[in-house]
Structure formats: structure tokens, C-alpha cells
Residue, then its C-alpha position, 0 to 999 in steps of 0.5 A: x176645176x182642177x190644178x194638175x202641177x206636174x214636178x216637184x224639182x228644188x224650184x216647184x215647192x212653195x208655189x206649189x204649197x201656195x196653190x195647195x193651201x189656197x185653191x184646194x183641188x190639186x193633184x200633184x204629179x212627179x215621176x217619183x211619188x216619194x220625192x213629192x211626199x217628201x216635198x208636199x205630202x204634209x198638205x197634198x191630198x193626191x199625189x200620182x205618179x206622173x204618167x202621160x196617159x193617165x194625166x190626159x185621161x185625168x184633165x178635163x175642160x177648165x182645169x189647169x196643167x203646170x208643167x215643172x218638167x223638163x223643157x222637152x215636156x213643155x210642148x207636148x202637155x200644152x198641147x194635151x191641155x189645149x186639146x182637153x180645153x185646159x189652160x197651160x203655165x211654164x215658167x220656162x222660155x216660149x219654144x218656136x214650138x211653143x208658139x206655133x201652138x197660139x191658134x189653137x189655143x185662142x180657137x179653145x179659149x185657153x191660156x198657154x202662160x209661159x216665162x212666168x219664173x224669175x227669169x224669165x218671168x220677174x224680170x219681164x214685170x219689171x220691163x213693163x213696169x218701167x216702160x210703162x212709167x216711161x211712156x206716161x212721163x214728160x220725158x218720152x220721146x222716141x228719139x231719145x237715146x235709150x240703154x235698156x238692161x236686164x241683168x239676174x243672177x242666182x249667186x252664193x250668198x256666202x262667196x266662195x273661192x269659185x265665185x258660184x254655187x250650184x243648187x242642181x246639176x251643173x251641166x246645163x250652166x255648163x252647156x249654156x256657156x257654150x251658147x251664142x247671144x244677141x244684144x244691141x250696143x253703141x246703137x249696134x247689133x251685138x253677136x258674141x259666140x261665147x259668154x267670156x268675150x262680152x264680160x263687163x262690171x255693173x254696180x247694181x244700186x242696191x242699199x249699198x251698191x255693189x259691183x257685178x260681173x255680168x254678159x248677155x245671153x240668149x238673144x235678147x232682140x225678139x223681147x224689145x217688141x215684147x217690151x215695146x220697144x218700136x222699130x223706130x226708136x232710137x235703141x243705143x244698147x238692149x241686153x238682158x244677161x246673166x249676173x255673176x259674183x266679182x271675181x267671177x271671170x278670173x276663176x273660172x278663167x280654167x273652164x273656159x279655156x276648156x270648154x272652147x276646145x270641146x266638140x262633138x260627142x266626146x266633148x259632151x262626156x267631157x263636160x258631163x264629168x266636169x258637172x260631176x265633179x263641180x257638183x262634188x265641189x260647190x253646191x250648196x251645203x244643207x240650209x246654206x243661204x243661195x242669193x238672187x239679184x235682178x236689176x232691170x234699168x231703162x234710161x233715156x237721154x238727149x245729148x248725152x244728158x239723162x232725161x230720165x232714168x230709173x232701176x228696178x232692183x231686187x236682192x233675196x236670199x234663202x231665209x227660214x222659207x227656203x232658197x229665194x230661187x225656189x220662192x221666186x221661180x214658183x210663186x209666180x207661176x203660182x200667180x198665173x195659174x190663178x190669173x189663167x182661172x178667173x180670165x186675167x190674162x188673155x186666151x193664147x200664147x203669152x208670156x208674163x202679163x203686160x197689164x200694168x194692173x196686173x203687174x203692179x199686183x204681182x210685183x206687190x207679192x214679189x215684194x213679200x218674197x224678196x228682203x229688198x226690192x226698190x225702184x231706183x229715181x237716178x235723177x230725183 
């Protein structure tokens, strides 16, 4: 059997050092080959660069395929793998295209593990984490009034006058910007076509709370059945959004002024010149410590009153091991290409494990690669 890690980006290297260091048979596949010896070539034994043909030439039955690639490489390697009777692990969202290739996968008893990074990824164990207390407590009921968040944030440990740092281009926090979401609010679906038209404070209860600006993205609906949130509960707000630095919205007021006059081709330049120079600006000097913060809250009530309530919440920053995105983005794809190996998580198409065995266990590691990580009781 053999682990076929493909990119060796800013977000790939201590799962990938983990897996070499533990399992012994990786080839490490990156489109510069100097680039991955420069991350790895200390312990990697093969290094190769990376090549569609000569990767499916080089996958056999039973072996694992780890796309750190771009999203646009994700479907064509889970498909390769599939076909060679390969697992696949991405930590990246599940595509429609993603999906669709579920039958197939459970037809060869493979693993198709995706939306195992941070997030997502950490922050889904957390949702099953919660709601599986929740269901096993006195208090559940589906007709209580339940408010479900989940807010993550890489933001700068040292603040700076921008509010944000960047630890790679620009240009896709830039672009998500200009993305539409969907949440529930007040008991209500919720659309906004822009991030800045739904900016809220949230106090995260870390050791010493602190307060955050935070608004949705993406649409969050589709993850309140991956969260087992039934149709008929009674579901007054569900967000999962983005965490930002207090202050954040003012100085970035200027973007997005300009951003909503973008359009088409000309638009795209735009915002490509303005990567550039926000690269220049803020991104993160050498050895400069990033921070990451992840709160995911489930709180049911009745009549307004809370009958239980409780936070998960997570503070890490870059130390001696490197920036705390790059830990908490690749160890626990790291996790699943050991749970895709001994049979721990289901043939299929699948996101981060529902098992609560299998969370808690995750979360025990996750633990060790955060300087703070705590279940908040509101009500004890």
C-alpha cells in the first residue's frame, strides 16, 4: 500500500511530514519537485513530479491518493483513484461533481474522504461532537428553539492596521467576497448577495472572551441534515461564517465599495491587481505568528429560556511548529488517510467522520495542535 500525497502548498506540510514519519511508503508528488524538497526532502524518500499520467500509472489497489491541489484537480484524481481501486482524501468542500461520483466508489469499496481540513473539516467534529451530547441529554426536544453557529477565522496574531493578513494570494479572499450565502435567521431563511450586508459582533468565550466581527458564507442549509438537524425542528438561526478581527468591516470599508462596482472581464483584472498589491501590503513577514479561532455553539431554548447551551471553541497560533493554518489543515487530513487505511470510515462519498468514537479521538489530536481548545457549559 502506498500513500500518494499530491502538493506541498503552505497548508500540506506537517500532515504530510506526519504520514511520512509514521506510515513509511510515500511518494510525494508536487509540480515543482524543488519546492517539495525544500518542504520535506530531509525525510521523503520519493519525491516525483507530479504528472497525471505517470500518478495513475503509479496508483494500485489499496493504495491512497491525497489531493492538495487546486479544487479543479480534486474530481479528476478521485476518479483515477476510484478506478485503480484507490481510496481518495481532500480537505476541501464536496463539489456536486464530487458527489455524483458516491456509486461508484461504494461499487469498488473505496473511501472518497473530503472536507477534512479546518474548514471544513474541524469544525464539523465539533457540530457532531455537540449534537451528539445534545440528543443524549435531558434537555433535547425538537421543538425547542434551537441557534446553531459556526464561525472560524484565520486572522493575524499581531493586528495590524488592515485588520487581516495574508498567508497566500489574495485574490480568492477577494473573490469569495463577492459570493452570495444562505443561512437561517429568526426562524427564517436568510440570502445576502454580499459578505457586508450581513456583518455582526460575536464574543467568543475564550479564556478571556473576546469580540469578533463575523458574517456567513457559502450556503450553510445543505450541513443541517449532515448535522442532524431534522426537517422537523424547530431551527430559529443556523450560520456557519467567516471570523474576522474587530475593526475589520471599517477598514475594509474601501474594498468593498469597489468591489460592488466590478463586473465581467475587466472586473476580474481589477481584482487581480488589487491581490497584487494586498500581497505587497499584508502578508505575513517571515516567522510572523498567523492565529486561527473556531467557535461552533448549539443552544436549545424554551420560551426564551436556555435549557442547554454549549460552545466548543479553539484559539491556535503559528509557534516553533509552524503556522497553526498549516497544522490544522493537514493533520487531519493526515487522520483520514489512516481512518480511509484500516476501514474506519465508511466506502463512499463522505465528509469529516459522524462516529462519535472516531471524533472524540480526532479532536484528542486537535487538541495537541491548538494552545487552547475547550467545551464552554453556559449553563453549569
Amino acid at each position: 500500500m502506498t500513500i500518494h500525497w499530491c502538493g506541498t502548498g503552505l497548508s500540506s506540510i506537517p500532515g504530510l511530514r506526519h504520514l511520512i514519519e509514521t506510515e513509511g511508503d510515500v511518494v510525494v508528488w508536487n509540480r515543482s519537485v524543488d519546492k517539495a524538497k525544500a518542504a520535506v526532502g530531509d525525510i521523503a524518500k520519493d519525491i516525483r513530479a507530479f504528472d497525471m499520467a505517470a500518478l495513475t500509472e503509479a496508483t494500485k489497489k489499496g493504495d491512497v491518493v491525497i489531493s492538495m491541489l487546486p479544487a479543479d484537480m480534486h474530481v479528476p484524481l478521485a476518479t483515477m483513484a476510484i478506478a485503480a481501486g484507490a481510496h481518495f482524501v481532500s480537505s476541501s468542500y464536496i463539489a456536486p461533481e464530487m458527489r455524483a461520483l458516491d456509486e461508484a466508489a461504494r461499487k469498488a469499496g473505496v473511501c472518497v474522504v473530503n472536507e477534512v481540513g479546518l474548514d471544513p473539516g474541524i469544525d464539523h467534529l465539533m457540530a457532531h461532537a455537540l449534537m451528539h451530547d445534545y440528543r443524549n441529554s435531558a434537555a433535547f426536544d425538537p421543538k425547542n428553539a434551537h441557534d446553531f453557529i459556526s464561525y472560524c477565522g484565520g486572522i493575524p496574531k499581531i493586528a495590524n492596521s488592515f485588520r487581516y493578513k495574508f498567508s497566500w494570494s489574495p485574490l480568492g479572499v477577494l473573490k469569495a467576497l463577492r459570493s452570495p450565502s444562505r443561512s437561517i435567521a429568526n426562524g427564517k431563511e436568510l440570502n445576502v448577495s454580499r459578505p457586508w450586508d450581513a456583518i455582526s459582533h460575536y464574543t467568543a468565550p475564550l479564556e478571556t472572551p473576546e469580540e469578533f466581527e463575523v458574517y456567513p458564507n457559502r450556503d450553510s442549509l445543505p450541513f443541517m441534515a449532515e448535522y442532524g438537524f431534522e426537517a422537523d425542528w424547530n431551527v430559529q438561526r443556523f450560520v456557519r461564517g467567516t471570523l474576522r478581527l474587530a475593526g475589520w468591516s471599517e477598514a475594509w470599508a474601501p474594498v468593498f465599495r469597489e468591489i460592488e462596482t466590478l463586473e465581467g472581464a475587466a472586473g476580474d483584472a481589477r481584482l487581480r491587481v488589487m491581490s497584487d498589491q494586498f500581497w505587497r501590503e499584508n502578508s505575513y513577514e517571515a516567522d510572523e505568528p498567523d492565529r486561527v479561532v473556531l467557535c461552533v455553539s448549539l443552544k436549545a431554548e424554551v420560551a426564551g429560556t436556555a435549557r442547554w447551551h454549549k460552545t466548543y471553541v479553539m484559539d491556535a497560533w503559528g509557534d516553533a511548529r509552524g503556522t497553526a493554518m498549516a497544522r490544522l489543515v493537514s493533520t487531519p487530513v493526515a487522520l483520514a488517510v489512516k481512518a480511509a487505511i484500516t476501514g474506519a470510515v465508511p466506502a463512499g462519498v463522505s465528509a469529516a467522520p459522524h462516529d462519535i468514537g472516531l471524533v472524540r479521538d480526532w479532536m484528542e489530536v486537535v487538541g495537541t495542535l491548538a494552545q487552547s481548545l475547550s467545551v464552554v457549559d453556559h449553563l453549569a
